[in-house]
N, C-alpha and C positions, 0 to 999 in steps of 0.2 A: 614385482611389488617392492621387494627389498631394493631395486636399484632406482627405482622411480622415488622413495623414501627419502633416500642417501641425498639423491639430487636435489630434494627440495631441500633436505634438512628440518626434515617435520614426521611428527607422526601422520602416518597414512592409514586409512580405513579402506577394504576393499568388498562393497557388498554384494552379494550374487543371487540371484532370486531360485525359488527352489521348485518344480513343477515340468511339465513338459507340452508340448507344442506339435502335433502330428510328430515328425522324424524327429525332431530335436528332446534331448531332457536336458532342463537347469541340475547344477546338482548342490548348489548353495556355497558350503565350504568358505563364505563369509570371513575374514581374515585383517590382524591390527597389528602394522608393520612400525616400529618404530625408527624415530632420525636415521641409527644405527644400521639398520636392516635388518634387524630383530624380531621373530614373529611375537607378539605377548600377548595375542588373544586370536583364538581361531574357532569358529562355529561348526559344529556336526554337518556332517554330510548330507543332504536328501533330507534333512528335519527342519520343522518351520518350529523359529521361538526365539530365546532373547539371549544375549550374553551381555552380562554386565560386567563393563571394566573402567574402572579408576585411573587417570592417567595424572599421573604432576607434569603439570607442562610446563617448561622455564619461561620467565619475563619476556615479552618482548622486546627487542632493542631495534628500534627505526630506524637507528645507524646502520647496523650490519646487517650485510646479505648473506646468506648460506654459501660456501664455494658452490659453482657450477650455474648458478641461478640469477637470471639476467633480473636487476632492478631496474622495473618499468614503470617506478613508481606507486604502484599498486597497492592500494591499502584498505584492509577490511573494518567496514562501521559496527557498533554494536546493535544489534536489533533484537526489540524484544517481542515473541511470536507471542506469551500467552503471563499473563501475572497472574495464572491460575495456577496450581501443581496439576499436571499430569495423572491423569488415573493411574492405580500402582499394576505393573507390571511384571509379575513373579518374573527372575530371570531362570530358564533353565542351566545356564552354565554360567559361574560366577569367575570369571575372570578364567586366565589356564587357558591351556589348550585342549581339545576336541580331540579325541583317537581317532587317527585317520583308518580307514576301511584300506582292508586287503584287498588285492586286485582281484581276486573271483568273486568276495561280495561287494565289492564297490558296481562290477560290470552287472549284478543279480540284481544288484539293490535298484541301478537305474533302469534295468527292462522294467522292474514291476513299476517302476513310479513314471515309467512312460506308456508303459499300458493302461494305470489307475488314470494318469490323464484323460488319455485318447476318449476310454470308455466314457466317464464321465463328464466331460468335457463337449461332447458330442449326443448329450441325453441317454445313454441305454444305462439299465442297471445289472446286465447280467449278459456271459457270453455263452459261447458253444463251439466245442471242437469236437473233433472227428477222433474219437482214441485207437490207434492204431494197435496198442501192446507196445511201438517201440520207443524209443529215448525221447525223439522230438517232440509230440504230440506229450508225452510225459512231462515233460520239463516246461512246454507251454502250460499245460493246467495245476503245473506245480505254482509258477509263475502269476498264473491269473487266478487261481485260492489264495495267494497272498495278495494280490491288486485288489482285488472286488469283492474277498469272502470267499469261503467254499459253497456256504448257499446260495451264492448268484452263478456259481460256473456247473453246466449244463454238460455232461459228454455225454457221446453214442459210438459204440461200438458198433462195425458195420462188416461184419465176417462175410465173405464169401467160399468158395470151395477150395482156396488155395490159403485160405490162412488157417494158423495154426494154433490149436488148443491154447498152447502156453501164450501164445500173442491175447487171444479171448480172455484167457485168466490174467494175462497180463495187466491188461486195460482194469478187469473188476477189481482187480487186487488196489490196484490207484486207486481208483474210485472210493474203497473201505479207507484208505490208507486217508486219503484227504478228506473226503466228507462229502466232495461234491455229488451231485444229482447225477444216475444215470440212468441208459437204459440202451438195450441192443435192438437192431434192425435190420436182421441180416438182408442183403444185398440180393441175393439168389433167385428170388423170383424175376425181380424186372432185371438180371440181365439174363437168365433164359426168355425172356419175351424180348430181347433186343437181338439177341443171337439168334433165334427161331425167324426173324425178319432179316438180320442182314448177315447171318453167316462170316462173321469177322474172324481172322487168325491173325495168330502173333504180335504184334506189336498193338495194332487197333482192339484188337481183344482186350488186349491187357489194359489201354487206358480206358479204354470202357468202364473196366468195374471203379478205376478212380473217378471218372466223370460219374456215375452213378451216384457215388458218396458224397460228389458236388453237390448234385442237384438236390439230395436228400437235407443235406445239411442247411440250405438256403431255402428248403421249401419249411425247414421245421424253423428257422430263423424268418421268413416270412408269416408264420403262422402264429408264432410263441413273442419274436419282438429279441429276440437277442442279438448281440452282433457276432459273426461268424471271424475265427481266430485263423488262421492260416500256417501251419505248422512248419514251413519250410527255412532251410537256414541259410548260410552263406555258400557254401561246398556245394549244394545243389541247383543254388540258382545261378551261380557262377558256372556252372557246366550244361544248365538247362535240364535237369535232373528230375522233373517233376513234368506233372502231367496237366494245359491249358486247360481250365474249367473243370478241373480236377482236386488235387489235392492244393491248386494255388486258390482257389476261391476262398475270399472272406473279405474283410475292412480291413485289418489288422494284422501286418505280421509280427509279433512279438520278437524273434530269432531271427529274421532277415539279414543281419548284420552280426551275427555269430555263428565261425565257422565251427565244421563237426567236431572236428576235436575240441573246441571249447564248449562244445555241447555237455559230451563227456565229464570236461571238468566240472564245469557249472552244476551237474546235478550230484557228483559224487560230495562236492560242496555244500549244495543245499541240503544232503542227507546227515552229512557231517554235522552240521549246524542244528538242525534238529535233536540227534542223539546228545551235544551240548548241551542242551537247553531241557535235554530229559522228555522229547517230545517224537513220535512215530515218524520213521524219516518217511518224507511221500512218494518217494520214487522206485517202485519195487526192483530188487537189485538186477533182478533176472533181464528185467530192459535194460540196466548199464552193461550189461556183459556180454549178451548173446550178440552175434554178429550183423548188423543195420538190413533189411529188407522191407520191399515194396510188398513185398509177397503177392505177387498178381502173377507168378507162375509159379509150379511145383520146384521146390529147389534154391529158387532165385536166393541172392544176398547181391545187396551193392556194387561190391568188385566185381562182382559179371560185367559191369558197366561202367566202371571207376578204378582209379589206383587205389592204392592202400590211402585212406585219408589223413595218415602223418606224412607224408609225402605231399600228396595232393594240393593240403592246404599250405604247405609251405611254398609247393609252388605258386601258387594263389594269390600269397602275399605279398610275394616278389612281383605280381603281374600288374594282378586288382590295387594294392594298397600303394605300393611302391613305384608303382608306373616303369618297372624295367622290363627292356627287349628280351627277346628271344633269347640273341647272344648274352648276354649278362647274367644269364638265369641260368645255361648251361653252363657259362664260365666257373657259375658257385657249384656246381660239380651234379647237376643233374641230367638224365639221360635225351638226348638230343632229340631222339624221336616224342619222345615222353612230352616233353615239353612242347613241342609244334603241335602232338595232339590235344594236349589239356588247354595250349593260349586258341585253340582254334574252335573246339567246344566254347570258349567263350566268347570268342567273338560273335559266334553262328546262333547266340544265345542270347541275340540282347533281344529281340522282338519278347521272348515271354518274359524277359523282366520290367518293361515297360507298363506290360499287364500284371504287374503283381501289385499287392496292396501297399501302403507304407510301410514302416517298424520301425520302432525301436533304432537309431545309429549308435556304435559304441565303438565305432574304430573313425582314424581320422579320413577314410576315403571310404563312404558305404554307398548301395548302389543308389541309381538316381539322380538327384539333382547334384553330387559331387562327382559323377562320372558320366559325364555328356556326350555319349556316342551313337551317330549315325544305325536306324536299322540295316538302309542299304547299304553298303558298304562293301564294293569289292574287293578293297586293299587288302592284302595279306603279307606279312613278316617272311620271305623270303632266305634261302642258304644262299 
């Protein structure tokens, strides 16, 4: 904008609409760049309303052109739209500039205002997630109490024999902490009657009790009229980390486009900002800290199945956001096998991402329509 300004040699207005669009969110930031390249007037982030600013503009001279700026002749008539005054228009920000938003609430500020879209935008007035006890599921209905209200967001805890007390108390402790609606259902009946008929071990076992909490969650979103939230983020869909018809069911991935470690941030932030403001942080500490688990067997934690995720997502970024090879990735000093396993989990991973819901994008390459690749695919990155 300052250099498109410079070249006309005028003041320039740049306006940006504020709202969101399935994947996409506007985020406004409306901006009045003068001749100079001067910013003198710039609008709130993600808020809809008015800024009023006073410009002295110099004379026109029909003689001269601004350096850089081809005279094609071109000359503007006056036109008058209305010899009525305009209805008055409180301005919210009277000239000045706007506080720009820090980067962990600028990325918090646009999930909620691409979720308050989606949802509304789409007829429902109220969602439902699956509250696990841990961080994601936490931070998604931190997320959607701010998008839609605490009394339109719905969770259910859904314990089976391998979760854990603190994970159950985890979940109710949110639930007081925010205000939303909830209620538990444990799981345990209907998968001893799936187990008593098919005798499943290890791996199909375990996604079992997640496809359980699928079908739960969509039969009480079929029954109740809400729309189901899908809790998964960028580190597990990027490795395929999640369980088809599982924990990936819903309309909506809120997180889809935020990896774990920015999970972390984003909610030690959201709590932050609450305690500012004098107000309960929603997110009980004990989810930021304890160690990520599926819990669908005795023991489990994430790393049984993943690198450490400061690692991970860094290689991630280099892969997913940054479109670099193999070699380029170990060259910045990561381990060679490490790397061939994590770029190949992703690759072997795009069929369930095709089947996940939209969300939320907040980086400049998120998955889907900005990364267009082949299920079949036999090609592999090669030593």
């Amino acid at each position: 904008m300052r250099k498109r300004a410079q070249e006309a040699g005028c003041t320039t207005a740049y306006l940006a609409m504020i709202g969101g669009q399935d994947e996409l969110v506007f985020d406004g930031d409306s901006i009045v760049v003068d001749r100079d390249g001067e910013v003198i007037a710039r609008a709130p982030q993600f808020a809809e309303g008015c800024v009023l600013l006073d410009l002295e503009l110099p004379a026109a001279d029909p003689g001269s052109v601004p350096e850089g700026v081809v005279d094609d002749g071109l000359r503007v008539d006056h036109v008058t739209l209305s010899a009525d005054p305009l209805p008055r228009y409180e301005p919210e920000l009277a000239g000045g500039e706007a506080e720009r938003l820090g980067d962990d609430e600028e990325i918090y500020t646009a999930l909620v205002v691409g979720l308050r879209a989606y949802v509304a935008k789409n007829g429902f007035r109220s969602v439902l997630i699956g509250l696990s006890g841990g961080i994601d599921s936490a931070l998604v209905a931190a997320i959607a109490c701010d998008a839609v209200g605490a009394q339109n967001v719905y969770g259910v805890a859904m314990p089976s024999r391998y979760s854990s007390e603190h994970s159950i108390d985890d979940a109710a402790e949110l639930a007081r902490r925010t205000g939303l609606n909830f209620r538990t259902a444990p799981i345990a009946p209907m998968f001893d009657a799936y187990m008593g008929s098919l005798s499943l071990t290890g791996l199909a076992e375990e996604n079992l009790q997640s496809r359980l909490r699928g079908t739960m969650l969509m039969a009480i979103s079929n029954q109740e009229g809400h729309i189901v939230l899908a809790p998964g983020n960028k580190s597990e869909l990027a490795c395929g980390y999640s369980t088809l018809y599982g924990d990936s069911v819903g309309a909506y991935g809120p997180i889809k486009d935020v990896y774990k470690t920015s999970i972390f941030r984003l909610a030690k932030w959201r709590n932050r900002a609450a305690e500012e403001r004098g107000q309960t942080p929603p997110i009980p500490e004990n989810s930021i800290t304890k160690p990520p688990s599926a819990e669908l067997r005795p023991g489990q934690v994430d790393t049984d199945s993943l690198p450490d995720y400061d690692i991970l997502d860094r290689i991630l970024e280099l892969y997913v956001d940054r479109d670099q090879g193999r070699a380029e990735i170990v060259a910045a000093g990561y381990d060679d096998a490490l790397v061939t396993r994590i770029l190949r989990l992703v690759d072997t991973a795009e069929y369930k991402r095709r089947q996940y819901p939209p969300g939320t994008k907040i980086s400049a390459k998120g998955f889907g329509k900005d990364r267009r690749l082949p299920i079949t695919n036999r090609w592999r990155e090669r030593v």
